[in-house]
ROKEBA-335121 format. One record per residue: x, y, z of N, C-alpha, C, O in turn; residue in one letter. Coordinates in steps of 0.2 Angstrom, whole numbers, padded with zeros to 4 digits, always signed. Atoms other than C-alpha are relative to their C-alpha. Layout:
XYZXYZXYZXYZA/...
This chain:
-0007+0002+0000+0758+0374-0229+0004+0005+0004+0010+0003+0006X/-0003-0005-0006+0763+0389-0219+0005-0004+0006+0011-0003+0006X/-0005+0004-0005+0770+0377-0204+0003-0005-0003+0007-0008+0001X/-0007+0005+0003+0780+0365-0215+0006+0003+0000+0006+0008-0004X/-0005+0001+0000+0795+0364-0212+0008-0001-0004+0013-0005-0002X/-0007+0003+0006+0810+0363-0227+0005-0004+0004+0006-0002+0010X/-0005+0001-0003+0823+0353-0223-0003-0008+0005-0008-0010+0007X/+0001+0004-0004+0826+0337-0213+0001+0002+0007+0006+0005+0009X/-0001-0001-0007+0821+0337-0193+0001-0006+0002+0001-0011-0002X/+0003+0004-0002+0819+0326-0182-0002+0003+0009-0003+0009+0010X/+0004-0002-0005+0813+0326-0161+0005+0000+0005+0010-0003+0003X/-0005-0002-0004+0825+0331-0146-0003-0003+0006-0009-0004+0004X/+0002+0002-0006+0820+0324-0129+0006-0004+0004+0009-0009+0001X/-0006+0003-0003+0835+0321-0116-0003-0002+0006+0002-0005+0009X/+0003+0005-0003+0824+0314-0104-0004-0007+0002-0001-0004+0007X/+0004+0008+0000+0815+0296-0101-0007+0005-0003-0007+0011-0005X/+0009-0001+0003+0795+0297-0108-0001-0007-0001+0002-0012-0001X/+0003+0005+0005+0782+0287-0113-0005+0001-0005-0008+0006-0005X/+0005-0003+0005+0771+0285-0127-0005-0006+0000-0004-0012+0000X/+0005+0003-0003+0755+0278-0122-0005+0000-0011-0007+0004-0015X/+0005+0000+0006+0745+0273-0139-0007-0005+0003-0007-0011+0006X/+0007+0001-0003+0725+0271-0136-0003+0001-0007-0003+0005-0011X/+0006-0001+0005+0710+0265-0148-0004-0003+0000-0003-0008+0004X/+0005+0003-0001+0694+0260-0150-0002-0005-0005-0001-0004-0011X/+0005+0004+0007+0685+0246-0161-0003-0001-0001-0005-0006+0002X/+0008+0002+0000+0670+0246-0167-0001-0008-0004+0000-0010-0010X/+0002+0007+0000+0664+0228-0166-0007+0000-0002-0008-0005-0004X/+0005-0001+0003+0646+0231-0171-0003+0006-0003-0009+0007-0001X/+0001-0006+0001+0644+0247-0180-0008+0002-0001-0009+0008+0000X/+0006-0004+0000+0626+0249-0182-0004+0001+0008-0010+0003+0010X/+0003-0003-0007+0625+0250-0163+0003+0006+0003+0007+0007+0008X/-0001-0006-0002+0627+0266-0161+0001+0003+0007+0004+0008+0009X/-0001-0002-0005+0623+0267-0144+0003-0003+0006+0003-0003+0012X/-0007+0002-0005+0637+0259-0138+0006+0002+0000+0008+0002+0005X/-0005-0002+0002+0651+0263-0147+0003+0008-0001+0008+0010-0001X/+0002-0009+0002+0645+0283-0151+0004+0005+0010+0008+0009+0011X/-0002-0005-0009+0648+0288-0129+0007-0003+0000+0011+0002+0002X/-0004+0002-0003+0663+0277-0128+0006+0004-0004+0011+0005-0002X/-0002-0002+0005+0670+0286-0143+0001+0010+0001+0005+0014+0000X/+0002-0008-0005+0664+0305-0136+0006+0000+0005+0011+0004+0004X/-0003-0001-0005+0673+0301-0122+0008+0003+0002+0010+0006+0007X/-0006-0003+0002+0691+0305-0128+0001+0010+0000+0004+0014+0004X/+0000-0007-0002+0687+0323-0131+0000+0004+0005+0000+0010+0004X/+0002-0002-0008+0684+0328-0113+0008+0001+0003+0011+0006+0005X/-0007+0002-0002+0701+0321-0108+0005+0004-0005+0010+0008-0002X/-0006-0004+0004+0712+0328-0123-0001+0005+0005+0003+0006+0010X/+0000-0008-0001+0704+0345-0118+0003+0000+0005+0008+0002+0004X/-0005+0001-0005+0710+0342-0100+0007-0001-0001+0010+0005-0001X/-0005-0001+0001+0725+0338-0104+0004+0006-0004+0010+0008-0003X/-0004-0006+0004+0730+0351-0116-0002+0005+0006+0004+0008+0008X/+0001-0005-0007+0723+0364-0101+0005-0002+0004+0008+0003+0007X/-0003+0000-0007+0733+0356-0088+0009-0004-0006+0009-0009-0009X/-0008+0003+0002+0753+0352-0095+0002-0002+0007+0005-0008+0008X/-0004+0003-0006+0758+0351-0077-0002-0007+0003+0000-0010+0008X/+0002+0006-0002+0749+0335-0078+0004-0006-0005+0003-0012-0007X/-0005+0004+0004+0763+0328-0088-0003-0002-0009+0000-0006-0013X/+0003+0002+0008+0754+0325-0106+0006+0004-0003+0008+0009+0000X/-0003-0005+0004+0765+0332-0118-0001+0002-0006+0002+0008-0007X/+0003+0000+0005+0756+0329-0134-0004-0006-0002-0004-0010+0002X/+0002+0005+0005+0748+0318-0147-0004-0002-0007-0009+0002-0009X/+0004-0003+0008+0742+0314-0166-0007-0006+0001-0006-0011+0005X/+0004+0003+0000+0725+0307-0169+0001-0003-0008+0004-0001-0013X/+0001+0004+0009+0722+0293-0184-0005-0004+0002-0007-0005+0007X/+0002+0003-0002+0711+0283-0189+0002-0006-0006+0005-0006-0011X/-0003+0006+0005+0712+0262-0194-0006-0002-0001-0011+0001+0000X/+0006+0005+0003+0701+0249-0200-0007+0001+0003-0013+0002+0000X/+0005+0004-0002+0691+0247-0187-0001+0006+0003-0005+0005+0007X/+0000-0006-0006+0691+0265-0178+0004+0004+0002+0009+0006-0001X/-0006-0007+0001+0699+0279-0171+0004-0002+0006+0002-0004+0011X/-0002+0001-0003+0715+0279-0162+0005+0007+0002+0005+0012+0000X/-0003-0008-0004+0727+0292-0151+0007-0004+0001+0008-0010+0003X/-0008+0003-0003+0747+0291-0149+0001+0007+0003+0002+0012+0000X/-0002-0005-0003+0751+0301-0136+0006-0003+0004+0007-0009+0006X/-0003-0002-0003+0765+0308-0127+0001+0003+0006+0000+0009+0006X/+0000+0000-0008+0769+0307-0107+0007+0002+0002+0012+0002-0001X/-0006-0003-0002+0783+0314-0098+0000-0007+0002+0005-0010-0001X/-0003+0008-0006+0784+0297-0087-0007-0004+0001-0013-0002+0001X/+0005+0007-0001+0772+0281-0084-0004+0003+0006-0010+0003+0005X/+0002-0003-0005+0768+0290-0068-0005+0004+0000-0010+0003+0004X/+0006-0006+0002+0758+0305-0076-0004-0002-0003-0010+0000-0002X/+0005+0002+0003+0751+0295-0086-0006-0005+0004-0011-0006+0001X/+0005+0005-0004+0742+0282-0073-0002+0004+0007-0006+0003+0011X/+0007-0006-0003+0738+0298-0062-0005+0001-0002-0010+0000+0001X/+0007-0001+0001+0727+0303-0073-0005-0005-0001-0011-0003+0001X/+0003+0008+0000+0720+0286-0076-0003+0000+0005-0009+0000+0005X/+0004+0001-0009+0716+0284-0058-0003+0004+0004-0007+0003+0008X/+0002-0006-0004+0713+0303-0053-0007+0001+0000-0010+0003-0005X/+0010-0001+0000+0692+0303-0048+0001+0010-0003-0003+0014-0005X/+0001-0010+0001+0696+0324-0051+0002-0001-0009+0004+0004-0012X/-0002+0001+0008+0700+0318-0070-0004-0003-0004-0006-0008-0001X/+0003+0001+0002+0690+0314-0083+0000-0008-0002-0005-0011-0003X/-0002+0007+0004+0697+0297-0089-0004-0005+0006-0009-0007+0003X/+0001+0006-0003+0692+0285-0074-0009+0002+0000-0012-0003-0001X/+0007+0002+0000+0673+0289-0075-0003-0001-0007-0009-0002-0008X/+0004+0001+0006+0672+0288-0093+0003-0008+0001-0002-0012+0000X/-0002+0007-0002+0683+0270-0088-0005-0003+0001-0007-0007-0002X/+0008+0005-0003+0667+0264-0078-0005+0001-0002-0009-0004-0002X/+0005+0001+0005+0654+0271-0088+0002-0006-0007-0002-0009-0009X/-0001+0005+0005+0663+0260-0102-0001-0007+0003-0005-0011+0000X/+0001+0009-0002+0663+0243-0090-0006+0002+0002-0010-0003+0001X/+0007+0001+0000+0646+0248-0084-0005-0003-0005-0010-0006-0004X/+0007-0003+0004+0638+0251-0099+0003-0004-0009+0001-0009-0011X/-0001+0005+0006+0647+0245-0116+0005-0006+0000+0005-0010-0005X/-0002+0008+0001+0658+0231-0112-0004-0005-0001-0003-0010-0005X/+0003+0006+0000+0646+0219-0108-0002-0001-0008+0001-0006-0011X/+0002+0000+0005+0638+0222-0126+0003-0004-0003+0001-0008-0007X/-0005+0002+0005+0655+0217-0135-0002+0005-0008+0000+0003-0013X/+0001-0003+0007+0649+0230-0149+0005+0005+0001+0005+0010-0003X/-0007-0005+0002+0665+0241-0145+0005-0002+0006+0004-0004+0012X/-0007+0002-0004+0682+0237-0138+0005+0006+0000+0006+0011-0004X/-0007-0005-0001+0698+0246-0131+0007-0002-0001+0007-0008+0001X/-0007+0000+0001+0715+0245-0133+0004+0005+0000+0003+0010-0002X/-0007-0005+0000+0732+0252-0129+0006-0006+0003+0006-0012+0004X/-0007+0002+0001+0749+0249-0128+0005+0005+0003+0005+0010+0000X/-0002-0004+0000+0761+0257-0118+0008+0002+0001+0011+0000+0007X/-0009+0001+0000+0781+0261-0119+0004+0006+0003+0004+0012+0002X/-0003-0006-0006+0793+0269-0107+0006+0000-0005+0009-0005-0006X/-0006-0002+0003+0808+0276-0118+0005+0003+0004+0003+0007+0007X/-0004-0005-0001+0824+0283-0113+0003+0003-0004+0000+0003-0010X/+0000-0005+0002+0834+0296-0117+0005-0004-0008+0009-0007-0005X/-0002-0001+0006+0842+0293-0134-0003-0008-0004+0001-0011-0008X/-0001+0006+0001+0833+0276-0137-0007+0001-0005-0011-0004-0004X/+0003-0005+0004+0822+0285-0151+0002+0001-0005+0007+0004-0005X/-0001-0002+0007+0823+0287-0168-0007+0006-0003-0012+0008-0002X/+0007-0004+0004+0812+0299-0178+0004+0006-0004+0009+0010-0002X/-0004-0006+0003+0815+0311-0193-0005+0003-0003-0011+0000-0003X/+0007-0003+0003+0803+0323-0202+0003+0003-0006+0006+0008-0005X/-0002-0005+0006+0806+0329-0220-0006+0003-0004-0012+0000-0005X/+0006-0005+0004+0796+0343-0228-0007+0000+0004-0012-0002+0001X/+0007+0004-0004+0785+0341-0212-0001+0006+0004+0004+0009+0006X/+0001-0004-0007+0777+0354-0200-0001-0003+0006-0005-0008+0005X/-0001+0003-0005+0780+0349-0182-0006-0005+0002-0012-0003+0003X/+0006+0006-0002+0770+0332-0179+0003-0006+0005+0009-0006+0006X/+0001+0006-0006+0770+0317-0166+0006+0003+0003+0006+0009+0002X/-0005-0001-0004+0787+0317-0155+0003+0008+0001+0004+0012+0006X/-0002-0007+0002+0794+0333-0163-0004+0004+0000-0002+0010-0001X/+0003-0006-0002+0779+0342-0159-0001+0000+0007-0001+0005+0011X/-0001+0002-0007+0778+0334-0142+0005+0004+0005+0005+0009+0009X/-0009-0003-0002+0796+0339-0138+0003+0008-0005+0001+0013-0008X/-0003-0007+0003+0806+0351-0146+0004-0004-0010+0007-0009-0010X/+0000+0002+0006+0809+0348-0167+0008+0006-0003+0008+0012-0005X/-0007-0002+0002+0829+0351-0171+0001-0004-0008-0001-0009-0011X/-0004+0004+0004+0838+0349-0186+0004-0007-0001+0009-0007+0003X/-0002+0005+0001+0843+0332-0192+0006+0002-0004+0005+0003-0010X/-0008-0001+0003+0864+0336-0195+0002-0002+0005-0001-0005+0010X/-0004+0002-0003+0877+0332-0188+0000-0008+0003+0000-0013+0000X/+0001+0005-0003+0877+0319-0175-0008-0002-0001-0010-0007+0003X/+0007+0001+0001+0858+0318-0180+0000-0002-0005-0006-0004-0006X/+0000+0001+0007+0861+0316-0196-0005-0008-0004-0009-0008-0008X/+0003+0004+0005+0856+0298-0200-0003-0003+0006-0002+0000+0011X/+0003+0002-0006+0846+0284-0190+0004-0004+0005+0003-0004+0011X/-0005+0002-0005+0861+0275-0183+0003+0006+0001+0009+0004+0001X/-0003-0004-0004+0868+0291-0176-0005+0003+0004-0003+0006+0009X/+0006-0002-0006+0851+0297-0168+0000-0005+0004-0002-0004+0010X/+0003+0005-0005+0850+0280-0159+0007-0002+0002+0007-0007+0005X/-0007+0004-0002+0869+0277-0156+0001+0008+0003+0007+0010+0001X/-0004-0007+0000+0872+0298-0150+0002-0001+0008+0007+0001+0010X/-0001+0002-0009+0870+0293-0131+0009-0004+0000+0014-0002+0004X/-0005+0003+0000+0884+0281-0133+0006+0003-0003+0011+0000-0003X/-0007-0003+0004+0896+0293-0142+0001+0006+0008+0006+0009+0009X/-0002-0006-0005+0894+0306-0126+0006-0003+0005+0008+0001+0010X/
């Protein structure tokens, strides 16, 4: 409980982002050996990214849902994030081709993402009695007063400048 936070936050960012959310689903769980590599594969790339900041990542929380485990991560810009996507020096595109090489055809594990370009005050987000998590750990994690105070003045603050 040490890094909790008293008090209400919320997340600061005065520039654009985006928040790229990515997950796997397990479509046949007792094939293991299809679903088990495409699933490893995440770990390589976090690690990468948390090593390299100047690769624009800025953060992300892991969960998991019905079907599997899922990542919402934070991008400086659409850009950095479809670098890394495509950079042969980066881990994501060849775990990308070993996935359509090797476990697409099966259909015993699928991918999904979704991904959203933000500007600057077009965000909401608050954290009570929380230690720094998703956005707010991404960015930088301020008090919710003043003009931050509620959700219509976090998402109306741009328009008051």
């Amino acid at each position: 409980m040490s890094d909790v936070r008293n008090g209400r936050f919320t997340a600061r960012r005065d520039e654009p982002f985006a928040v790229f959310v990515i997950g796997l689903r397990i479509n046949r769980f007792f094939d293991f050996k299809s679903w088990v590599p495409t699933a490893r594969a995440m770990g390589p790339m976090l690690k990468e990214l948390y090593a390299h900041p100047e690769k624009g990542f800025l953060g992300a929380e892991y969960f998991l849902y019905s079907r599997g485990p899922a990542i919402l991560q934070y991008w400086r810009s659409f850009e950095d994030l479809e670098n890394f996507a495509k950079s042969p020096d980066d881990p994501h595109l060849p775990a990308w081709q070993r996935f359509n090489r090797e476990a697409r055809r099966s259909g015993s594990v699928g991918i999904w993402h979704e991904t959203y370009l933000v500007g600057p005050g077009a965000y909401e987000a608050i954290y009570a009695n929380m230690p720094p998590f998703g956005l707010a750990k991404a960015t930088e994690m301020v008090p919710a007063v003043g003009a931050r105070e509620s959700a219509r003045r976090r998402l109306m603050r741009e328009e008051r400048s």
